[in-house]
C-alpha positions, -999 to 999 in steps of 0.1 A, spaced: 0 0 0 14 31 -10 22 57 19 4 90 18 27 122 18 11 151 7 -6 171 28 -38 176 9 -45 140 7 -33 133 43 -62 168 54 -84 150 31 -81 116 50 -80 130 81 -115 147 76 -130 120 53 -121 89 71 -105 97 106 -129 123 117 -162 115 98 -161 76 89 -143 60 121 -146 83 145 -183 98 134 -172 133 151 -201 154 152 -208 186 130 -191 212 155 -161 190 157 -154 191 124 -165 227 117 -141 234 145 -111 218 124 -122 226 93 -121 264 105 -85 258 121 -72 244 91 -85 273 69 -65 296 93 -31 273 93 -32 272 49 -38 310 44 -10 316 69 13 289 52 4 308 18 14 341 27 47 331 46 56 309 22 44 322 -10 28 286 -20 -7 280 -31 -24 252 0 -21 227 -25 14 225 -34 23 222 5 36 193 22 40 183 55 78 190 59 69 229 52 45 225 87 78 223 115 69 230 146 81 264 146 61 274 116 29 260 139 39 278 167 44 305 147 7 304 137 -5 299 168 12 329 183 -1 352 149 -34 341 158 -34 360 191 -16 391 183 -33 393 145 -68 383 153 -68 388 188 -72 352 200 -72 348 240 -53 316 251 -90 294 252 -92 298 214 -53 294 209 -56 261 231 -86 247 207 -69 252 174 -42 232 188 -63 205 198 -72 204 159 -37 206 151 -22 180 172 -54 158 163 -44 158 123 -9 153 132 -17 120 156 -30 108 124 -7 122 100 24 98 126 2 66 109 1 75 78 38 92 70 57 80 97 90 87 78 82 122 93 79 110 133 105 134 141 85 164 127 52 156 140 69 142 174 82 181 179 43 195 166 29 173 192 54 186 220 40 222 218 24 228 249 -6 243 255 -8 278 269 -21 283 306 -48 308 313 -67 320 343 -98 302 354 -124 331 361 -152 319 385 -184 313 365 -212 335 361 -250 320 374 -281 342 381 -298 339 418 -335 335 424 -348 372 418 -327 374 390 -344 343 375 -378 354 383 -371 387 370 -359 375 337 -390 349 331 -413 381 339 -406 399 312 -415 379 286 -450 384 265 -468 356 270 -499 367 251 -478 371 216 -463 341 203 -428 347 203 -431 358 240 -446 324 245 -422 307 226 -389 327 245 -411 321 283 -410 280 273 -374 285 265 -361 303 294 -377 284 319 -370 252 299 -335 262 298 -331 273 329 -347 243 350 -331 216 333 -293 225 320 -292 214 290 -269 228 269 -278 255 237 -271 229 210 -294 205 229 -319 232 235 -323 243 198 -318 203 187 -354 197 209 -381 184 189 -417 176 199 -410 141 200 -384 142 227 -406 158 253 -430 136 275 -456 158 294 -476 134 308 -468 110 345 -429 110 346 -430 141 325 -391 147 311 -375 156 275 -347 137 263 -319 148 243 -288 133 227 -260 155 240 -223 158 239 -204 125 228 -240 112 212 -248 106 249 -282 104 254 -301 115 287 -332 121 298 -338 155 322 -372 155 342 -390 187 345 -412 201 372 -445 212 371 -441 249 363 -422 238 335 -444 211 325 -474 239 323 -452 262 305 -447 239 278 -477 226 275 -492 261 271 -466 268 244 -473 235 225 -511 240 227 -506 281 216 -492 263 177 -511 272 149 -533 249 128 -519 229 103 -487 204 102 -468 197 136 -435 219 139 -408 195 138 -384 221 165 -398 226 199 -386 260 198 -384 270 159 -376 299 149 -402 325 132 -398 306 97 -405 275 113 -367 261 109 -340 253 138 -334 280 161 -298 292 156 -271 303 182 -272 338 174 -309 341 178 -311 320 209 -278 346 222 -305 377 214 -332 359 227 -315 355 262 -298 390 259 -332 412 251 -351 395 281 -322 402 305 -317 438 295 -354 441 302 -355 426 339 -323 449 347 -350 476 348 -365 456 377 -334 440 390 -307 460 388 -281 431 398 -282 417 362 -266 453 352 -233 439 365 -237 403 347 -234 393 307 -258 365 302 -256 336 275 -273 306 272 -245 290 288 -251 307 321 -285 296 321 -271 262 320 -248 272 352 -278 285 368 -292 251 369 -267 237 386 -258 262 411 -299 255 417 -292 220 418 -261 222 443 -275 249 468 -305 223 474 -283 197 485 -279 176 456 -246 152 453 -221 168 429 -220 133 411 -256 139 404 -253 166 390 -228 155 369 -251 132 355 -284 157 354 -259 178 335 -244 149 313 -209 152 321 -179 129 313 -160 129 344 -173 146 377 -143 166 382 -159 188 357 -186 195 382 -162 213 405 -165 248 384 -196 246 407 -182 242 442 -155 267 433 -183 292 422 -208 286 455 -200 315 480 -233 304 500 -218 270 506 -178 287 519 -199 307 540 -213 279 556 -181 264 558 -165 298 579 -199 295 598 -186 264 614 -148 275 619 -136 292 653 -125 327 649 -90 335 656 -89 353 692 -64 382 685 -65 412 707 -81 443 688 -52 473 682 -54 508 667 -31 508 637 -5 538 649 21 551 616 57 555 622 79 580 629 77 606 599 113 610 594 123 574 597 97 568 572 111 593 548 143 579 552 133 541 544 120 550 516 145 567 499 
């Protein structure tokens, strides 16, 4: 069997039969390195002065991908998250490309050595009780898109699941009756089913009864043409009710709210009522638990409990008296 060498047919094999026929990666996987490729070839062609075709894999060194990388954050801006994900793509086509052209291990050995870049952990955002309520007010719910965005909030925010999953729901995967629950096929094709409560419940079965005559919408949340509700609208959706409610609650001022957060929300919900964080982990549809942590780093309610239950330290009060003025001059000179 003859070895493969060039690097369009390796890309091509890499997308065609490692990512999509053995591995079956899903849609945003594959945008995802499709997008970091399309990055890595223009740069290639204007360094090198070679059309993406006529490249191989000895003109992709590790310096020249480092190179990239470090372009992409002082060119387009790039914080280290988004650096650290086109390297995953990266190092993912080069694991493949060691199988298929292993007379250059040494090359990809030193690609696959390039560490990825550290970056602060900020605490994660989540919205508190009045905030929630304050948000869900503000909806319409005698138009039909304020319906629609009230089923989606609440939806949202009650049972986690993530925006893809959200916009993915169709009227088939919800159960309204005894055991009522909707049931999704999240990340890693991992399917789970997420009860809802009874508010919810209502909620959607207001929404689904407020459709219009004729064929049963296939989304559960369409958009106004009737098709799959995309990111960006969901994003405004979220954002126009919030900047609403900040006229009511004026915490939400200080707090940028996505989709995502909602998803947060239901956790922090879910872990100031007492509930296991390996339950959550699998209400949320996590891989490993440890990814449930974000949670107990983020919970202020539950370290204040904790100091609650701790002794003060008995130091005698004192009045804080300054130094001499002179010897203060003098020390710091």
């Amino acid at each position: 069997m003859k070895t493969i060498t060039t690097l369009a047919s390796l890309l091509e094999g890499f997308f065609t039969q490692r990512l999509m026929a053995q591995r079956r990666a899903s849609p945003h996987t594959i945008a995802a390195y499709r997008d970091t490729f399309r990055l890595l070839l223009r740069f290639a062609e204007k360094r090198l002065c070679r059309a993406p075709s006529e490249l191989t894999l000895a003109d992709l060194p590790a310096p020249f991908v480092a190179a990239f990388l470090d372009d992409l954050e002082t060119t387009r801006s790039n914080g280290a998250r988004s650096r650290n994900l086109r390297l995953a793509g990266i190092r993912s086509f080069f694991r493949y490309a060691a199988l298929e052209a292993p007379e250059h291990s040494a090359l990809i050995q030193r690609v696959l050595a390039i560490p990825r870049k550290r970056h602060t952990r900020a605490l994660i955002d989540f919205l508190v009780r009045p905030e929630i309520e304050a948000m869900l007010a503000v909806a319409d719910r005698t138009t039909w898109i304020g319906q629609r965005d009230h089923a989606f909030l609440l939806t949202a925010v009650q049972t986690g699941l993530r925006l893809s999953e959200l916009t993915g729901l169709c009227h088939e995967h919800v159960a309204l009756g005894v055991g009522a629950h909707v049931r999704c096929e999240g990340k890693g094709r991992k399917e789970r089913c997420t009860p809802l409560t009874k508010s919810t419940v209502t909620a959607l079965r207001r929404w689904i009864d407020h459709q219009p005559d004729g064929p049963e919408p296939k989304f559960l949340f369409p958009s106004a043409n009737g098709g799959q509700l995309s990111a960006d609208a969901a994003q405004a959706l979220v954002s126009r009710h919030v900047a609403s409610a900040r006229a009511t609650c004026a915490s939400l001022t200080k707090k940028r709210v996505t989709p995502h957060v909602l998803r947060h929300t239901a956790a922090m919900e879910l872990l100031q009522a007492g509930v296991d964080r390996a339950l959550i982990a699998i209400w949320l549809g996590h891989e490993s638990v440890e990814t449930t942590q974000i949670y107990l780093d983020a919970n202020l309610a539950l370290k204040e409990e904790i100091l609650a239950k701790t002794r003060p330290i008995k130091s005698p009060p004192g009045r804080y008296r300054p130094g001499d003025r002179l010897l203060n001059f003098l020390k710091g000179l």
